[in-house]
N, C-alpha and C positions, 0 to 999 in steps of 0.2 A: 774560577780556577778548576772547580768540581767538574761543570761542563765541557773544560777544555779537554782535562784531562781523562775521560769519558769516549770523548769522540777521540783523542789518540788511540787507545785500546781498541775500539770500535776498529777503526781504520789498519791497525796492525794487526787484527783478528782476521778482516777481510784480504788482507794482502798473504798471510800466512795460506789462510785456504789458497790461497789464489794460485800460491806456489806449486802448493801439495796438487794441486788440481793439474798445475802443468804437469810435473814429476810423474804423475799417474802414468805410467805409459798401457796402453789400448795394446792387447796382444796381435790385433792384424798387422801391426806397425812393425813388429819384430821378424829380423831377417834370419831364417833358422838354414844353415850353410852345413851342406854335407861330411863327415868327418872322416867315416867311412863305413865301411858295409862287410859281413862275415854271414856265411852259413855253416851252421855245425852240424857236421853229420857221424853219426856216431861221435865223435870226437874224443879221443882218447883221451888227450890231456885233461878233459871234463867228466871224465866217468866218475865215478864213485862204488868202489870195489865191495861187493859181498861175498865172494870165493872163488876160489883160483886153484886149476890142476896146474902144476907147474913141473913137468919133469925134469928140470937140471934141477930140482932144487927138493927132490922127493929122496928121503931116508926112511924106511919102514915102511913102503907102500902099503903093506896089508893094512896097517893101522891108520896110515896118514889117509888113502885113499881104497877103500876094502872094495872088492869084486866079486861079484856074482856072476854065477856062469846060469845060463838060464837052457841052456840046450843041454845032453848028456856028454858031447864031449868039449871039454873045455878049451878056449883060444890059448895060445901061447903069449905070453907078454914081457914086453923087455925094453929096460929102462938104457938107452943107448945114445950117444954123441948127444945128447941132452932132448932127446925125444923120449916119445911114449911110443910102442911099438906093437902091434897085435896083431897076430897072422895065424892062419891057419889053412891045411887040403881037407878040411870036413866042415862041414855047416857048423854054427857055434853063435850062442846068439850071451853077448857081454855086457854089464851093466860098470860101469867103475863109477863109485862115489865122488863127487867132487864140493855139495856143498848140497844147501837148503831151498827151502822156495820161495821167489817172489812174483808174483803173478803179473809187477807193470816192471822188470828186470828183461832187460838185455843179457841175450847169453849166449856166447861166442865160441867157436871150437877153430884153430886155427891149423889148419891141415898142411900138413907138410907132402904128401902124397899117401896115393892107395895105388892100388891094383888088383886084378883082378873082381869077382862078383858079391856085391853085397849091400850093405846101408850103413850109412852113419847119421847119429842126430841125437837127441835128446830123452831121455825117457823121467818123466814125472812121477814120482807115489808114494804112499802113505810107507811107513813098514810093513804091515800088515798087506801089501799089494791087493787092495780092494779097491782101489781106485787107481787106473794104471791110464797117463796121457804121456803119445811119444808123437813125436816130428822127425821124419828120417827120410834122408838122402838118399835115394839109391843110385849105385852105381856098376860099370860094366866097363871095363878095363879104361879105367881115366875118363870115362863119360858122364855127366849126370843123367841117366835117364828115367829117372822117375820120385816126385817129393810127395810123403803118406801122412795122412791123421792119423793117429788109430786112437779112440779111445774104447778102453776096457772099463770093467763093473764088477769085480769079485768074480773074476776071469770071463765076465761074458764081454764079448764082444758087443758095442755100442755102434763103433763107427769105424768103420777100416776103411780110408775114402782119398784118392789124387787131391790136393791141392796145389799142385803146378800149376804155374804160370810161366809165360814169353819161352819155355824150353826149345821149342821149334825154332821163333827168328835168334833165339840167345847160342844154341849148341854150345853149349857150356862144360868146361873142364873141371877136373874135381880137383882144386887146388885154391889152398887161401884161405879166406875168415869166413868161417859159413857162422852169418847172423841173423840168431832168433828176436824179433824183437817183441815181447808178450805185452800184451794190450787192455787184462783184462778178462774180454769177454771173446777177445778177436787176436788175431797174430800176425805178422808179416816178415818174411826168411827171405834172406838174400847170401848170396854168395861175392865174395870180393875181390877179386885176386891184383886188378890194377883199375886205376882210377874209380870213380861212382861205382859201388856197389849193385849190381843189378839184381831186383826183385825177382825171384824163383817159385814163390809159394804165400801163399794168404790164406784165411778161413776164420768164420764165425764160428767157435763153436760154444756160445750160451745154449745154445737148445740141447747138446750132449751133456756139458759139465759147467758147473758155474766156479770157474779158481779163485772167484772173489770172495769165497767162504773166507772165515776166518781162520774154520780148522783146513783148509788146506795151505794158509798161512804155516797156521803153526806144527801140521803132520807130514808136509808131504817134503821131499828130499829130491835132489839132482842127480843123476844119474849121465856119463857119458854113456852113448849105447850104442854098440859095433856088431853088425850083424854079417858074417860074412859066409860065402855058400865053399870061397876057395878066394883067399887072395890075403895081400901086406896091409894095412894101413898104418901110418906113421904119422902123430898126432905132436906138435912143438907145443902146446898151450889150449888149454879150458876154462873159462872165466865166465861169472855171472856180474852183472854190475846194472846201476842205474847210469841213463846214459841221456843223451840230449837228442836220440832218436835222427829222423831226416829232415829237421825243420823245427823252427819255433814259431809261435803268433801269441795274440792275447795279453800282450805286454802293459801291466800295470805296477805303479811303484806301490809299491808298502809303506804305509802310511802312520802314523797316529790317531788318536780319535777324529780331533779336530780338521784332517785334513793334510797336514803340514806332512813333507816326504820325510822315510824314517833312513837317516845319515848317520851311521853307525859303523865305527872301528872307520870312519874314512870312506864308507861306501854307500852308495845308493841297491837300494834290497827293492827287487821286483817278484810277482807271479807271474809265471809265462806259461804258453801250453807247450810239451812237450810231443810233437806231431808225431802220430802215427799213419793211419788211414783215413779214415772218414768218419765219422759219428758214431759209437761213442769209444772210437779207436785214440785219446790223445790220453796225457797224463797231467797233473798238475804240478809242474817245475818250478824251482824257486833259485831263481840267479842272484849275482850280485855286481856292481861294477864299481870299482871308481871314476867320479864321473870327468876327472878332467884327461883320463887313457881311455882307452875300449877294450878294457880286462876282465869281459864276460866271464863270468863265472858258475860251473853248477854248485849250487850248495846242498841241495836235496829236491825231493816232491813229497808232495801232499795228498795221503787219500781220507776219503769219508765217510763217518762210521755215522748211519742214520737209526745204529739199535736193529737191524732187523737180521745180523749174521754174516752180514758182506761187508767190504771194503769196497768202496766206490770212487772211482777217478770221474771227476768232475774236474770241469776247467773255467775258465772265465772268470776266476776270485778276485775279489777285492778283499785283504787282510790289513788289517791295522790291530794298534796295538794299542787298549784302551789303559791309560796311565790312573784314570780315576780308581778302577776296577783292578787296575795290575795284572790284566788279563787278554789273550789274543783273541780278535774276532775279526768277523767280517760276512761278507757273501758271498757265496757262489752259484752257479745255474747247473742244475740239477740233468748234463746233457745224460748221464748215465742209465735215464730212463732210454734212452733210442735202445740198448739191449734187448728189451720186450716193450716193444711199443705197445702190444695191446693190453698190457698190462699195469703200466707205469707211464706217468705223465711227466712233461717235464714242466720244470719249476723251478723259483727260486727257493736255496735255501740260507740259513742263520747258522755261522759254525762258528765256533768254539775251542779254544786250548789254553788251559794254564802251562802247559809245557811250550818253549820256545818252538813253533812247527819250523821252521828254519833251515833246518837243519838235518841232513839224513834222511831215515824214513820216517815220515810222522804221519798223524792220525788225531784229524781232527775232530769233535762230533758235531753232525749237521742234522739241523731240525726245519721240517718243512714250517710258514708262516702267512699261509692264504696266500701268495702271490703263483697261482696254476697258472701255465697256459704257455704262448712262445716269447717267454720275456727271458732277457738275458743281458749281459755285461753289465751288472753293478755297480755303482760306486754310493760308496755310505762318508758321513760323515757328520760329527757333532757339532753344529751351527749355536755356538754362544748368546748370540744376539735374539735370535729366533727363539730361542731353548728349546730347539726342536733338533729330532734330527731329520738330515735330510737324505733323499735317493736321490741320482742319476742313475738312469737306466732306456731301456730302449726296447718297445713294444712293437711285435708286430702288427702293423695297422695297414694292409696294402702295400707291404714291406716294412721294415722297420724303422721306427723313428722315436724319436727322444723324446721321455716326458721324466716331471720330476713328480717328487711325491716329499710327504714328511709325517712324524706319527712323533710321541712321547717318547718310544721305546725303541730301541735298537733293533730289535726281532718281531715287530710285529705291529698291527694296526695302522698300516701305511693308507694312506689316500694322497689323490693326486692331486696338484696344485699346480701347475704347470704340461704344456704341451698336449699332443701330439706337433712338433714341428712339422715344416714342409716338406722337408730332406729326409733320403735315405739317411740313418745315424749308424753306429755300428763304433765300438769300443769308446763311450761315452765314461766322458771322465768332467770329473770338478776340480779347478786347479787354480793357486792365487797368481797372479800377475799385479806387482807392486801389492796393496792391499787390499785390492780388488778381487772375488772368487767368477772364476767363469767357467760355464761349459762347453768342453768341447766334443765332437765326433768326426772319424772318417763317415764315407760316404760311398756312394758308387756313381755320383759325379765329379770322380778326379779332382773333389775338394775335399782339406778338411777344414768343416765349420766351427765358426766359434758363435758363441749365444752369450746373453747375460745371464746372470744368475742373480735369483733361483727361476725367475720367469720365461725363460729363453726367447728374448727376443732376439732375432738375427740380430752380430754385431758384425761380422764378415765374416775372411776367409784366409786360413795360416800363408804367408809367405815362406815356400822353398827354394832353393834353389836347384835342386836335384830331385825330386819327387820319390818314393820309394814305388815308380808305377811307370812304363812306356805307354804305347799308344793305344796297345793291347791287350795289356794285364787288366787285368781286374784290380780295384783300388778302394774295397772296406778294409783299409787301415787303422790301428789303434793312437792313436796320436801321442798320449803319452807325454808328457811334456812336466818336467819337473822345473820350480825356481830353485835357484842355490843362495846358499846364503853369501854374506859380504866375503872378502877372503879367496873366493875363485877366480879365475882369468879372466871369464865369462858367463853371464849372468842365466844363461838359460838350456838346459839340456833335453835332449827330446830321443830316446828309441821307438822307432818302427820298423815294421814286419812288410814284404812286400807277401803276394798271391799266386806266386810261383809252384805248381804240386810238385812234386817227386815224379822223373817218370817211371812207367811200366807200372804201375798200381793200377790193377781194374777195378771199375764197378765205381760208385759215391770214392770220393778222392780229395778232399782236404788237409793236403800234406805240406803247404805252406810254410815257412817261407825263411830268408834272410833277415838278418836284423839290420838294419842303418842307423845310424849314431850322427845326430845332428845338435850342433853347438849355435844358439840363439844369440842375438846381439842386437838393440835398437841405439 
């Protein structure tokens, strides 16, 4: 009876795996069907407001919005049909308050018209005007012809220099949203008037002024600035806000320690880059979605305090939020060395917040941890089993490609235990399918691959039905691919980014791309 009953359990143990083993489903097996596709640009409904001139809605201008006249004879100004009004027949050069500074802040002046000779744009500085940064329009009866750096130094002059672009084939009018979008270390101005915004103006300037101090965080003030030699301008709105710039990439979900996506209030919460220019022109964004709409969301960005007096936009992050600890961390790649490359390397770093970074502006601290060199996109996570933790990441080797690593410790002491794969890799992620963890990556063989984990052995290649790539594009994509729990329509959600630039941006151009929303099902 012992024996019989012995081998019943035997055989019901072997049947049970047996089960589990069918149920497993293999992620090449799953068919992931287009849902659909958005690119935000600038996008209004997604900003996130830090100050606003607003003339229908100004009582006590002096107070609410105070003005400086910077020439000896001052502009006339007049608060009218719900505009801002400033005119003047003698040169006059105008500052009007409208808020504070953020150095990765979008900042918008929405012109109603001008006329006659003179410049509109932006003026930057401390109170003390010992550090004076402006960006100005000029113009000549409704023409733009000509867009200025100037930066000043306790009244010396540093750099008074054209940063126009496309003016010639654009012949461009002076009307509509003239947008700044600050970057950091770099900038890019466009004017708007109907459909795509076209680029006017660009510039590096780390080598004149570094805005990523922190006291120019916390000293320096906005300023609209109207410079006119003889003419009207007529201004409907001034605003500073964080914004979703011309493009997103770099999409990865936020996570918990262990891996598992962080589903909270309903949503799935990712980091994305917030596109600019090109290196190290993007910002670090932080969306949200519910995953069974495609209700993209901005909720904030994230910059990185490494202790040295700057604030640094770094992108490519992996954040999770350690429940052991009760503490947010993760990784990020350290592209914000490209500002002095001869200076600064780039690298992975270890960040850090007991504050939810989530949300708004946040400020993470990020500490370098021996991994130099050109490694980048991230993903960390705590492997129970292993009691280790483990990386996916992606090294360049003859291009990039996928290796894993694992150490004791969250921020340090990594060695590798896996890869170099065969494949170009590129937004390498570790992600469960049924109970299984696997690696994935885009490529720039119009695949994206899937590995085992933690050894990456080839296991194939994602099934799309729409690709986020034609025939032409370029296709290092983030794969991205989240499970959802019991409870949803469909078992598997995936955002990617396609490699689309923005056009008219000269020079290095990484201004990438639309997002696509793709619903899995085997």
């Amino acid at each position: 009876m012992k024996i019989t009953h012995c081998l019943f359990l035997t055989l019901l143990l072997l049947a049970t795996s047996h089960d589990l083993a069918l149920s497993q489903t293999s992620p090449e097996e799953i068919n992931f069907v287009r849902q659909g596709v958005q690119r935000l640009i600038f996008d209004e409904n997604q900003s996130i407001a830090l100050a606003s001139l607003e003339p229908n809605q100004m009582i006590g201008m002096a107070s609410m919005h105070p003005v400086t006249n910077y020439a000896y004879t001052p502009a006339e100004l007049d608060l009218r049909n719900g505009k801002l009004i400033i005119q003047s027949k003698e040169e006059t050069h105008t500052g009007i308050w409208f808020g504070g500074f953020n150095p990765f802040a979008t900042y918008t002046i929405d012109l109603d018209s001008c006329a006659g000779t003179g410049a509109i744009g932006f003026r930057f500085a401390d109170a003390d005007n010992r550090e004076e940064f402006l960006v100005l329009l000029q113009f000549n009866d409704r023409t733009l012809t000509g867009v200025k750096l100037r930066v000043l130094n306790v009244s010396e002059t540093i750099v008074d220099t054209s940063i126009a672009v496309n003016l010639e084939e654009l012949e461009v009018h002076m009307k509509g949203k003239i947008i700044l979008q600050m970057l950091g270390s770099g900038l890019t101005l466009y004017l708007q008037d109907q459909g795509l915004p076209p680029v006017i103006g660009q510039a590096d300037f780390n080598n004149y002024v570094d805005l990523r101090k922190k006291e120019c965080l916390y000293s320096f003030q906005s300023q609209l600035y109207i410079h006119l030699q003889e003419g009207l301008v007529q201004i409907n709105k001034a605003e500073m806000a964080l914004s979703t710039g011309v493009g997103l990439a770099d999409i990865r979900a936020i996570t918990y320690e262990n891996g598992d996506p962080l589903l909270d209030q309903g949503r799935l919460w990712y980091t994305m880059s917030i596109r600019g220019r090109a290196l190290p022109h993007h910002i670090q964004g932080v969306f949200s979605m519910d995953p069974t709409v495609f209700d993209l969301e901005l909720e904030g960005i994230i910059v990185f305090d490494r202790d040295d007096g700057l604030l640094r936009n770094e992108i490519a992050s992996h954040l999770f939020y350690d429940r052991r600890d009760k503490i947010w961390r993760g990784l990020t790649t350290g592209f914000s060395a490209y500002a002095f490359p001869d200076t600064e390397k780039k690298q992975l770093l270890a960040i850090e917040s007991k504050r939810d970074p989530r949300f708004g502006f946040s400020t993470m601290d990020a500490v370098p941890f021996g991994m130099v060199g050109d490694i980048e996109d991230p993903h960390i996570l705590f492997d129970s089993i292993a009691n280790k933790w483990r990386m996916l990441t992606c090294e360049n080797q003859d291009g990039y490609k996928a290796i894993v690593l694992e150490s004791d410790h969250w921020n340090k002491g990594y060695e590798r235990i896996a890869g170099p794969v065969a494949h170009n890799s590129t937004g390498t992620s570790i992600q469960k399918i049924g109970d299984k963890r696997y690696c994935f990556s885009g490529s720039s063989e119009r695949a994206v691959f899937i590995y085992s984990y933690p050894d990456l052995k080839e296991v194939g290649q994602l099934k799309m039905d729409l690709p986020p790539w034609d025939k032409t594009s370029r296709t290092r994509v983030w794969p991205n691919i989240v499970q959802l729990p019991d409870g949803y329509p469909f078992r598997y959600v995936a955002l990617m980014m396609d490699r689309y630039n923005y056009p008219g941006l000269q020079g290095p151009n990484w201004s990438y791309g639309a997002i696509y929303l793709y619903h899995g099902y085997d």
